[in-house]
C-alpha positions in Angstrom: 19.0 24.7 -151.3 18.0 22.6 -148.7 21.5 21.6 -147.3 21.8 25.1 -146.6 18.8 25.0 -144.4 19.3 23.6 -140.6 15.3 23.5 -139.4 16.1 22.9 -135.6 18.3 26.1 -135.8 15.8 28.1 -137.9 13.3 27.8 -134.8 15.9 28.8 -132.2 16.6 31.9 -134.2 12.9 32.6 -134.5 12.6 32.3 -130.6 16.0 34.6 -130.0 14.5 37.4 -132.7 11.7 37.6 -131.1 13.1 38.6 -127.9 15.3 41.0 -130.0 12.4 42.5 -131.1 10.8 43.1 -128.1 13.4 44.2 -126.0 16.5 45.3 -128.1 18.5 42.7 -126.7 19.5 39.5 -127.0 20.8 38.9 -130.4 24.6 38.5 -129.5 24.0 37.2 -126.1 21.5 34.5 -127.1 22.2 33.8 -130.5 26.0 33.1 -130.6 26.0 30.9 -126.6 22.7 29.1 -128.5 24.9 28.0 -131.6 28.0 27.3 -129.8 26.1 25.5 -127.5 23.6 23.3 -128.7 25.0 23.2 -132.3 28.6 23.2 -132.2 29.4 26.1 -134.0 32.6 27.0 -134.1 33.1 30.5 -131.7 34.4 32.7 -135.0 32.0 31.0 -137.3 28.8 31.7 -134.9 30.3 35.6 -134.3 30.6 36.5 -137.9 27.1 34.5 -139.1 25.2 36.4 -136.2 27.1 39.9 -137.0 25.5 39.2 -140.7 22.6 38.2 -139.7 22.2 40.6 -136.9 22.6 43.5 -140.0 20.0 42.0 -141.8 17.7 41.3 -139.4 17.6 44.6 -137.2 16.7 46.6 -139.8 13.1 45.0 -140.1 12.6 45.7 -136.2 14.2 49.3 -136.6 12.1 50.0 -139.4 8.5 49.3 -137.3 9.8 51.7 -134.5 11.0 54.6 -136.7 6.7 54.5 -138.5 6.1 54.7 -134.9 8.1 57.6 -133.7 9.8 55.8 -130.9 13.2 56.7 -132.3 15.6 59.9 -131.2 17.7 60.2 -134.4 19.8 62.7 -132.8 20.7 59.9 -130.1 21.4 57.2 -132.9 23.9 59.5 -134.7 26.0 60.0 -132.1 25.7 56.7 -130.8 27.0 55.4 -134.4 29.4 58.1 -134.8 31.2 56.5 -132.1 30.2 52.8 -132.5 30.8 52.4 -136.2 34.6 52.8 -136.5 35.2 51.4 -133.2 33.2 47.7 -133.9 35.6 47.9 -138.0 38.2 47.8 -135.3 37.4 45.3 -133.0 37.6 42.6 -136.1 41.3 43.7 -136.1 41.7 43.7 -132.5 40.4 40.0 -132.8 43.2 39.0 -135.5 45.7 40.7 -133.4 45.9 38.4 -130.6 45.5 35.4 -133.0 42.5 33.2 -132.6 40.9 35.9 -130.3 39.2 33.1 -128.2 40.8 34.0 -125.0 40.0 37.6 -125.6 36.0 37.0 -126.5 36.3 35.0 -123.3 37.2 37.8 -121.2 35.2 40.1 -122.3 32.2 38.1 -122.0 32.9 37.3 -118.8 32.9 40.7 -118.3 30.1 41.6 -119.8 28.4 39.2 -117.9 29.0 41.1 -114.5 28.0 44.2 -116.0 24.8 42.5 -116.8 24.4 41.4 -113.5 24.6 44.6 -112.3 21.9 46.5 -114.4 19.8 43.5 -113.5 20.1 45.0 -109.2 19.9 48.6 -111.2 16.6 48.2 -113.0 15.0 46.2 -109.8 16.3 48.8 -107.6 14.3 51.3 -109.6 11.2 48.9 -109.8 11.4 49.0 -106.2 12.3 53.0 -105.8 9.7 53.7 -108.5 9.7 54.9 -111.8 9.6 58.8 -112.4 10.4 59.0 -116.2 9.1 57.7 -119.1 6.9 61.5 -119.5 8.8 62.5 -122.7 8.2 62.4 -126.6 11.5 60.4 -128.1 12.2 63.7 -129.4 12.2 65.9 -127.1 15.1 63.9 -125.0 17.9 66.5 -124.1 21.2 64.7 -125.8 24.6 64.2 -124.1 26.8 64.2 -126.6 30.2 62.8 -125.3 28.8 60.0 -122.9 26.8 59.3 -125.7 29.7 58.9 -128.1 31.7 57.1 -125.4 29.0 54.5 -124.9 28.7 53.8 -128.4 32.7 53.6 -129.1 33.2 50.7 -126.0 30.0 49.4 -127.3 31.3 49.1 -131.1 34.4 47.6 -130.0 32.8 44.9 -127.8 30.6 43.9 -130.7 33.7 44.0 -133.5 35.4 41.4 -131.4 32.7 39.3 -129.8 29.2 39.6 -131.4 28.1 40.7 -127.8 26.8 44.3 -127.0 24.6 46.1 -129.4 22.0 45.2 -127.8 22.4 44.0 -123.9 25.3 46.4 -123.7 24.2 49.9 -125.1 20.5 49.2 -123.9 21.8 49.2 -120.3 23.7 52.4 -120.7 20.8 54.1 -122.5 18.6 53.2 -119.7 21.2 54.8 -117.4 22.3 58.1 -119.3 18.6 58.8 -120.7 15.8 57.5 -117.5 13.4 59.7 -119.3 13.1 57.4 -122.1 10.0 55.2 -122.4 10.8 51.6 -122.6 9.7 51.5 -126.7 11.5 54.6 -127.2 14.6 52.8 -125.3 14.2 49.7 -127.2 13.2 51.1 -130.6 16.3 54.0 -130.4 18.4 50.8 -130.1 17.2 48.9 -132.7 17.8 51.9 -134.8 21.3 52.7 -133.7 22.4 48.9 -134.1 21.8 48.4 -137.8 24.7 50.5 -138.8 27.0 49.4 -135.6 26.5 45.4 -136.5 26.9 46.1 -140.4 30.3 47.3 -139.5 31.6 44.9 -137.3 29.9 42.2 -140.1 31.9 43.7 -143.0 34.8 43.5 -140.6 34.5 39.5 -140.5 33.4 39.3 -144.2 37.0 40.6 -145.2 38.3 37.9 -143.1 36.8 35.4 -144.4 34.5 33.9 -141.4 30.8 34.1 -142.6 29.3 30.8 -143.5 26.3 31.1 -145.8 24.6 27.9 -144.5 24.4 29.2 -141.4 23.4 32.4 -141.9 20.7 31.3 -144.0 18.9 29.3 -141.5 19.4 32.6 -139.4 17.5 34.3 -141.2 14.9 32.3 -141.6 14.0 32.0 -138.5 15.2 36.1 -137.5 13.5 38.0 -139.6 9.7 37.1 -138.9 10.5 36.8 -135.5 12.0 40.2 -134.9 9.1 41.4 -136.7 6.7 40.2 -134.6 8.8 41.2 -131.5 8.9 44.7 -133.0 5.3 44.9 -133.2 4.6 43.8 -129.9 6.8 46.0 -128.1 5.3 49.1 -129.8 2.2 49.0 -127.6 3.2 46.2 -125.0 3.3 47.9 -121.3 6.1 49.3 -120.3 5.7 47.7 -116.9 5.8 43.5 -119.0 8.8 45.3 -121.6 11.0 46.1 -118.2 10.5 43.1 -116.9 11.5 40.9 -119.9 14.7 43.2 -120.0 15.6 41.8 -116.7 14.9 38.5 -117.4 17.1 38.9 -120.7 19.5 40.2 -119.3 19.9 37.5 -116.6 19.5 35.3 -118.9 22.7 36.7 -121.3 24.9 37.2 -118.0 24.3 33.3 -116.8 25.5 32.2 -120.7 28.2 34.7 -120.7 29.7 33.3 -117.5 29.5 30.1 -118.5 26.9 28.9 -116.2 25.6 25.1 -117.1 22.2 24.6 -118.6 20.6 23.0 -116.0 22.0 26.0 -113.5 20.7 28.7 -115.7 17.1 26.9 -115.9 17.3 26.8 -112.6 18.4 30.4 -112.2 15.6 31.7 -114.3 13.2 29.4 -112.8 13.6 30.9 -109.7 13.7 34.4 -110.7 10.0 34.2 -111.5 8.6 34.1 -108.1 11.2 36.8 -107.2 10.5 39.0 -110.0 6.4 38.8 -109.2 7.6 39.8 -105.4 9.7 42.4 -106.7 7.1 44.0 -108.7 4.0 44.0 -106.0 6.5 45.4 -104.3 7.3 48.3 -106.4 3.5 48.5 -107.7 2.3 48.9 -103.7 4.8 51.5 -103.6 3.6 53.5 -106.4 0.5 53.5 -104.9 1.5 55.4 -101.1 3.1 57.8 -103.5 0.9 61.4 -103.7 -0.6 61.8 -107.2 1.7 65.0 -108.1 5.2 62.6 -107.6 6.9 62.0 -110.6 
């Protein structure tokens, strides 16, 4: 059993499930750059070992938001009604064109601008001020076909590159639904993901890609960590959760457009002082605003 287990890579999924955890993102975006990166995984082999791992894992995270109510059910079906098929699909989409490495390149590249965009989106509304957030999970009034959109381009970008379920559908969520409190937008993701990523894993099972090794160490490290990230989120401030979403999300779109290492330290390094700027900023704001606004 214990050439199955790869310790330095247990940890780094332990650190990557945590932050799925807490903000509903990451997973793809962290998980497969990390393995690809620093432990030379091949690109297919670190897809379809985070796919499985991602459907095992999300589950524990889901399952601490749904005791919690921070889940709209009626948002998750129709999310998954479009995301499942879609993400069976984007395995054969990947098998279409061959090794599918220049087609997980382009879409990550341009998932990686979309990224950088909701990053200006969700600073722009730190700095404009935040007005929703007021409603139970349940009582969010559904849009059914933007909804079912979002999940269908979101299923297909996870089916063929692992990336999506999480720093994809989050970011549209936060744009369809601004009513949503950040745990209810984080824990309706979690939910929603479980059945997307099971798909897409099933997909790359068929074909022969998962590598039990890997995935094992995975797991290992994934499921207390997204556990613990789960648990935190549930009562951390909505004010620290939107914050970590923008550095997440900066963080994905630096890896996804193949930014060094040293550059993305940098990167991130830097955002810090900008970030603390940006939210005195927004905070002094809130506080010229009369008490009935919002």
């Amino acid at each position: 059993m214990d050439s199955l287990i790869d310790f330095p890579l247990v940890v780094g999924s332990f650190l990557v499930a945590i932050i799925v955890g807490l903000t509903g993102m990451g997973g793809g975006a962290l998980m497969t750059p990390m393995m690809m990166l620093f432990f030379n995984v091949p690109p297919l082999a670190a897809v379809s070992s985070d796919l499985v791992t991602s459907a095992l894992m999300k589950p524990v995270g889901g399952m601490v938001h749904l005791r919690r109510g921070t889940v709209n059910l009626r948002l998750v079906a129709w999310l998954c009604a479009g995301s499942i098929p879609t993400a069976f699909c984007g395995v054969f989409l990947i098998r279409a064109f061959g090794t599918g490495e220049s087609v997980q390149q382009a879409v990550k590249v341009a998932l990686g601008i979309a990224l950088l965009l909701a990053v200006a989106g969700l600073v722009a509304k730190i700095l404009i001020g935040d007005r929703g957030g007021a409603l139970d999970a349940q009582e969010i009034s559904v849009r059914p076909i933007p909804t079912l959109l979002v999940g269908m381009v979101g299923g297909l970008v996870v089916g063929v590159s692992s990336v999506g379920s999480g720093s994809l559908i989050i970011v549209a969520l936060l744009a369809l639904y601004p009513a949503l409190k950040a745990n209810q937008l984080v824990g309706t993701d979690l939910v929603q993901a479980v059945p997307l990523v099971a798909s897409a894993a099933l997909g790359h099972l068929f074909f022969g890609d998962f590598k039990l090794d890997l995935t094992v160490s995975l797991l290992i490290g994934s499921i207390p960590g997204v556990y613990l990230g789960a648990r935190v989120s549930a009562w951390a401030p909505a004010g620290i959760i939107r914050a970590l979403l923008v550095y997440v999300l900066l963080a994905s779109a630096m890896k996804l457009l193949g930014v060094g290492n040293t550059a993305t330290l940098w990167i991130l390094a830097a955002a810090v002082p900008v970030g603390v700027l940006v939210w005195k900023a927004g905070a002094a704001k809130k506080k010229r605003e009369p008490a009935g606004v919002g």
